[in-house]
FIROKOL-281999 format. One record per residue: x, y, z of N, C-alpha, C in turn; residue in one letter. Coordinates in steps of 0.1 Angstrom, whole numbers, padded with zeros to 4 digits, always signed. Each point is the difference from the previous one (the first is absolute). Layout:
<sites>
XYZXYZXYZA ...
</sites>
This chain:
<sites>
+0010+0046+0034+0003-0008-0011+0000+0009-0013X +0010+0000-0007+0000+0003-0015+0004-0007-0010X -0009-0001-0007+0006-0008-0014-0007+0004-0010X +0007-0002-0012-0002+0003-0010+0012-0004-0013X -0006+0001-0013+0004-0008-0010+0009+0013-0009X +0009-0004-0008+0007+0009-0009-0002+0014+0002X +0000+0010-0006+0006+0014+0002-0006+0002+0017X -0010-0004+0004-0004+0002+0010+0007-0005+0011X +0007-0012-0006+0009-0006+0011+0010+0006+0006X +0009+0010-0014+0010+0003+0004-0004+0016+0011X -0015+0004+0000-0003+0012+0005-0006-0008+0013X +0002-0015+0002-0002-0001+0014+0010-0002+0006X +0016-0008-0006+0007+0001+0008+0007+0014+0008X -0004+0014-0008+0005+0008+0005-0011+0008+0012X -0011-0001-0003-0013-0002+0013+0004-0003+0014X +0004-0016-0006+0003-0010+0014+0010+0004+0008X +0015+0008-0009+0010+0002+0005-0004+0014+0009X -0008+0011-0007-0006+0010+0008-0008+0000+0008X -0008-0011+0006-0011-0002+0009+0009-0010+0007X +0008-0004-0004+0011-0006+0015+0008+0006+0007X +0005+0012-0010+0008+0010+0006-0005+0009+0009X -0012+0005-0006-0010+0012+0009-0009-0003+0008X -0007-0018-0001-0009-0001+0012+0007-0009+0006X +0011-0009-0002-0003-0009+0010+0000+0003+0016X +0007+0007+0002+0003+0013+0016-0013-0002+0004X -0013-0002-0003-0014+0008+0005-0005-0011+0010X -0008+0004+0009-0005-0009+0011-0015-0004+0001X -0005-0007-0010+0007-0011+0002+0008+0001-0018X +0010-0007+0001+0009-0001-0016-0005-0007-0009X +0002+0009-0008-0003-0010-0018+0006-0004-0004X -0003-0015-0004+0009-0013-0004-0004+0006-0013X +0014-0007-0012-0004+0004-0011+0002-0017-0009X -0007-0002-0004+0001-0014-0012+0001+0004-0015X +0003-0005-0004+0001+0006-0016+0000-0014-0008X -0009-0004-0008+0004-0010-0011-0002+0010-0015X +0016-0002-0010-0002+0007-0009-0001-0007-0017X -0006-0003-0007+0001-0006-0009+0006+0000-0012X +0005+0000-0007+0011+0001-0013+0000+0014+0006X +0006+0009+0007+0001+0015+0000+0008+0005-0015X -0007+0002-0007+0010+0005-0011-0004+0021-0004X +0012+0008+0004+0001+0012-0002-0002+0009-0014X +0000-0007-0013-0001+0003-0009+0010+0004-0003X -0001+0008-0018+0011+0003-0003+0007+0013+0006X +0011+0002+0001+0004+0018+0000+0003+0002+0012X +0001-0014+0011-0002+0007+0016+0011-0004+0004X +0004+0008+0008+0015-0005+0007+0002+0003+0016X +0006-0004+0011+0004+0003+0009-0011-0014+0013X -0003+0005+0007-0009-0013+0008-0012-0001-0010X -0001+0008-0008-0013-0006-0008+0003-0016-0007X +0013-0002-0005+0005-0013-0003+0010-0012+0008X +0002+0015+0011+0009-0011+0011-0009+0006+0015X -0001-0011+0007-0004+0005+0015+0002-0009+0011X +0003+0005+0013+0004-0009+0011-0008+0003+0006X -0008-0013+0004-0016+0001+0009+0008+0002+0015X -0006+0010+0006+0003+0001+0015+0001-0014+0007X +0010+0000+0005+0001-0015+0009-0010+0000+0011X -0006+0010+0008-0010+0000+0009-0015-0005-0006X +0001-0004-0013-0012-0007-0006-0002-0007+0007X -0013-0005+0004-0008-0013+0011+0003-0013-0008X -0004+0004-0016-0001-0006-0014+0003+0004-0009X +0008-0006-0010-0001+0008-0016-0001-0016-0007X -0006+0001-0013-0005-0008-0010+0008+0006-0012X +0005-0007-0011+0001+0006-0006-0002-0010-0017X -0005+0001-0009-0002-0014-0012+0004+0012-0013X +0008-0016-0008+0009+0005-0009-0005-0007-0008X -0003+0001-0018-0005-0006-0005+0014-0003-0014X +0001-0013+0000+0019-0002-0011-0007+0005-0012X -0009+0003-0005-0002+0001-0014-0011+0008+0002X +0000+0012-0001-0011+0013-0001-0013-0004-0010X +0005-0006-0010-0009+0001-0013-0001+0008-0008X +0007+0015+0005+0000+0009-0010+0018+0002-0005X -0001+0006-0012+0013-0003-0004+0013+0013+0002X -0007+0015+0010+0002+0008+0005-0003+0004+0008X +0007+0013+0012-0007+0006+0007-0003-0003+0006X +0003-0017+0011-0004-0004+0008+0012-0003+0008X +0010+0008+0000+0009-0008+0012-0001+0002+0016X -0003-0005+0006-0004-0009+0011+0006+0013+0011X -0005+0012+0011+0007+0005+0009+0007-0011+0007X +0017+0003+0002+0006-0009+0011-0008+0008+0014X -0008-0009+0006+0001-0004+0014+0001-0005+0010X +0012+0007+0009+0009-0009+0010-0003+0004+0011X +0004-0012+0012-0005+0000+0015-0014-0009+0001X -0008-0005-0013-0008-0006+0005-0002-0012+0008X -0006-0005+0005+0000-0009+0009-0005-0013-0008X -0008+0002-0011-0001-0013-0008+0001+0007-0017X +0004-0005-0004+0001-0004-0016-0007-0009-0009X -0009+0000-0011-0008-0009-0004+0005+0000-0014X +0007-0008-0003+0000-0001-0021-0009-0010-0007X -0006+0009-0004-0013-0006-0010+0005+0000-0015X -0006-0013-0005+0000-0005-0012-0006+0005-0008X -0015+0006+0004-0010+0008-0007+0001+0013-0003X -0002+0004-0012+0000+0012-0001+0002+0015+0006X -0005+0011-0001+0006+0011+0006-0015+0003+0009X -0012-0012+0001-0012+0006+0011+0007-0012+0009X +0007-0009+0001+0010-0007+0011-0010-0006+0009X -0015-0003-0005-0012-0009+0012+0001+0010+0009X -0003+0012-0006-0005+0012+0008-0014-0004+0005X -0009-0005-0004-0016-0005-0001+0004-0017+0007X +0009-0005-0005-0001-0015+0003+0005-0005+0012X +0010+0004+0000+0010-0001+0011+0007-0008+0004X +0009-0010+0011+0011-0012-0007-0003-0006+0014X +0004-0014-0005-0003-0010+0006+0015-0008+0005X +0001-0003+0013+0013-0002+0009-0005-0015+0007X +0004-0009-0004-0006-0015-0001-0010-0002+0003X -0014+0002+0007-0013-0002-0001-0008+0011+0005X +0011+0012+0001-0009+0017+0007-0001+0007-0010X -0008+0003-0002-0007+0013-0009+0007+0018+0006X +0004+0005-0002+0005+0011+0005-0003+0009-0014X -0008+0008+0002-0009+0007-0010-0001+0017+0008X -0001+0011-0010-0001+0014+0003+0010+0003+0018X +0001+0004+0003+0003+0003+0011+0008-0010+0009X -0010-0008+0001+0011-0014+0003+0014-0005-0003X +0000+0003-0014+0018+0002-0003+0007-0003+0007X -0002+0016+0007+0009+0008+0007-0001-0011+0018X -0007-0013-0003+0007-0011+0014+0008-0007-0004X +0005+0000-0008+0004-0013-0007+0013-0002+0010X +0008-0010+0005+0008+0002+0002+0015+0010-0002X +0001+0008+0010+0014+0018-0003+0012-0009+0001X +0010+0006-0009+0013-0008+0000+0001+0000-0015X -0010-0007-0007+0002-0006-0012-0003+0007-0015X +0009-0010-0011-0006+0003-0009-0010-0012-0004X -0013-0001-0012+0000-0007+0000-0007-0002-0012X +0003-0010-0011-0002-0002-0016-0007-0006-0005X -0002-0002-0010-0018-0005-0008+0007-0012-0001X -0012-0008-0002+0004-0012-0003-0014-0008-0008X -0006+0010+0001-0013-0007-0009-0012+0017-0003X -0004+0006-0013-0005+0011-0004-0005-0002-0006X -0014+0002+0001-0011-0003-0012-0007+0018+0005X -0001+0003-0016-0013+0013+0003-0009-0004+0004X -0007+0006+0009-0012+0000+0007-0005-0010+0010X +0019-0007+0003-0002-0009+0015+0009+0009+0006X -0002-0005+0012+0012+0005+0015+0017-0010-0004X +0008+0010+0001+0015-0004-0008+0003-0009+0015X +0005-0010-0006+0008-0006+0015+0012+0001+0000X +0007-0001+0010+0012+0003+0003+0007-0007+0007X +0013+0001+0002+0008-0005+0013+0009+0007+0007X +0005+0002+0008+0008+0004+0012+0010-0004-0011X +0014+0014-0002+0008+0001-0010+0012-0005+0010X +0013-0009+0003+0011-0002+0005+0008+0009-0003X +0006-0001-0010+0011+0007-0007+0000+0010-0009X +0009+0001-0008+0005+0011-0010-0006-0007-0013X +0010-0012+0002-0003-0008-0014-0015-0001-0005X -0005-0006+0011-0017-0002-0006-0008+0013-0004X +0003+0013+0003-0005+0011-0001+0005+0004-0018X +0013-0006+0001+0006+0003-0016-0006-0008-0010X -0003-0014+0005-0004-0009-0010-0014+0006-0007X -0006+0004+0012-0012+0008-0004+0001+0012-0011X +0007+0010+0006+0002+0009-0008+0007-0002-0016X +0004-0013+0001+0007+0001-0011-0005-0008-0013X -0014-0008+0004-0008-0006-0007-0007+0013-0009X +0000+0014+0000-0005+0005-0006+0009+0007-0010X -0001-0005-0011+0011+0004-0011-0006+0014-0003X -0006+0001-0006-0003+0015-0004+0005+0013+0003X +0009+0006-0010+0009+0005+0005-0005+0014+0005X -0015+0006-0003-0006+0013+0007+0002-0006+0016X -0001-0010+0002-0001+0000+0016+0015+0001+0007X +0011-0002-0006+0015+0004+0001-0001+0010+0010X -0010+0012+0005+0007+0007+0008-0011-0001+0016X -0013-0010-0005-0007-0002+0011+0008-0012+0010X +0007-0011-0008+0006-0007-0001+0013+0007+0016X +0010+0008-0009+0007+0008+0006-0005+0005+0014X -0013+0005+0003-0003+0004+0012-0003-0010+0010X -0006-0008-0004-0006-0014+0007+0016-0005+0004X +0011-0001-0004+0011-0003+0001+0002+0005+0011X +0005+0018-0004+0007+0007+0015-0009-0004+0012X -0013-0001-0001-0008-0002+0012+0003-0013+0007X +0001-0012-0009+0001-0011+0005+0018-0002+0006X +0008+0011-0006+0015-0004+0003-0002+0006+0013X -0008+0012+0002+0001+0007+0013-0007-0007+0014X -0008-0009-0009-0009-0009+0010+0010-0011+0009X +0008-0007-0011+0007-0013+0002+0014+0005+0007X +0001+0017-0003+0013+0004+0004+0015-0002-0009X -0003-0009-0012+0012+0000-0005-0007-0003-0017X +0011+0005-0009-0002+0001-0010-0001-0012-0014X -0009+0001-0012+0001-0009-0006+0012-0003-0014X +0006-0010+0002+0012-0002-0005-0002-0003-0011X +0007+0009-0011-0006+0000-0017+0013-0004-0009X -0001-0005-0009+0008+0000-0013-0001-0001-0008X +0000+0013-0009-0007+0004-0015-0010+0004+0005X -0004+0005+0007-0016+0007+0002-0009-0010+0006X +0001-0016-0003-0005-0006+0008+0002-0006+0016X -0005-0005+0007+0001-0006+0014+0004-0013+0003X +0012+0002+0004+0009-0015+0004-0011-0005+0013X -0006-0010-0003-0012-0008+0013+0010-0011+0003X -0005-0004+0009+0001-0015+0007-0004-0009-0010X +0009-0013+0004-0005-0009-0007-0015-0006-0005X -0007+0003+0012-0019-0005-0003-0003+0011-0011X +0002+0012+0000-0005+0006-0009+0009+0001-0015X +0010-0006-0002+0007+0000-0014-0009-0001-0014X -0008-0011+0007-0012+0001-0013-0001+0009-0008X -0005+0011+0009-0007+0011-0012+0012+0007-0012X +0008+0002+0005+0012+0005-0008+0003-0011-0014X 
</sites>
């Protein structure tokens, strides 16, 4: 199991990708899990430090994105892809690192995460500091955008942007814009 929160995050998904590469062969073999939290690379970094594709022979990967950092720089989000679950959090850039999120009456806290049901994304729907964020099992594109797009603030414009490619690469197809914003489905016209 590895996890870990921002700069440390992004130095675990490249750990997990090297300890899947180099041990898993061993007898008996090393499963590797990974839950990684806002991984954010800081400024000046380029290449898998801001983009990375988790080994598909992952047992598990976790990964939580937070829509609104709280800081107003220097926090854009490493894209990481191949994971097996996706978490977008409403709270800040510590994302219930300590609290952990709640999946209709289960507590899934530190380590745990990483059971949540693989397949999915899945999005806040209730964030208070210093409770466990609850969540739901994410369907679509649209509901992942509605989310992302409740955060006006335009520093978040490029965390915003990564949470996108991740979720287009999740859903497989892309989000349909005009003028910069997102053409939704009728349930979600509201926000617009």
């Amino acid at each position: 199991m590895i996890k870990a929160h921002s700069r440390n995050a992004v130095t675990a998904t490249h750990l997990a990708n090297f300890v899947q590469e180099h041990y898993s062969n061993q007898d008996p073999p090393v499963h590797v899990e990974l839950v990684a939290f806002d991984p954010v690379p800081g400024p000046g970094h380029t290449g898998e430090d801001v983009d990375v594709l988790l080994n598909p022979q992952m047992r598990e990967s976790t990964v939580v994105y937070s829509v609104d950092s709280g800081y107003s720089v220097g926090f854009n989000p490493q894209k990481v892809r191949g994971a097996k679950r996706v978490i977008i959090s409403a709270k800040k850039h510590d994302v219930g690192y300590k609290d952990g999120v709640i999946l209709g009456e289960k507590l899934y806290k530190g380590s745990r995460i990483g059971s949540l049901p693989a397949g999915s994304i899945y999005i806040s729907i209730s964030a208070k500091e210093g409770e466990a964020e609850k969540v739901k099992q994410c369907c679509t594109l649209d509901e992942v955008t509605f989310l992302l797009y409740q955060t006006k603030s335009l520093p978040q414009k490029w965390r915003r942007e990564t949470i996108e490619k991740i979720s287009e690469e999740f859903f497989g197809h892309e989000i349909v814009k005009k003028g910069g914003l997102p053409l939704l489905s009728e349930k979600y016209e509201k926000f617009q």
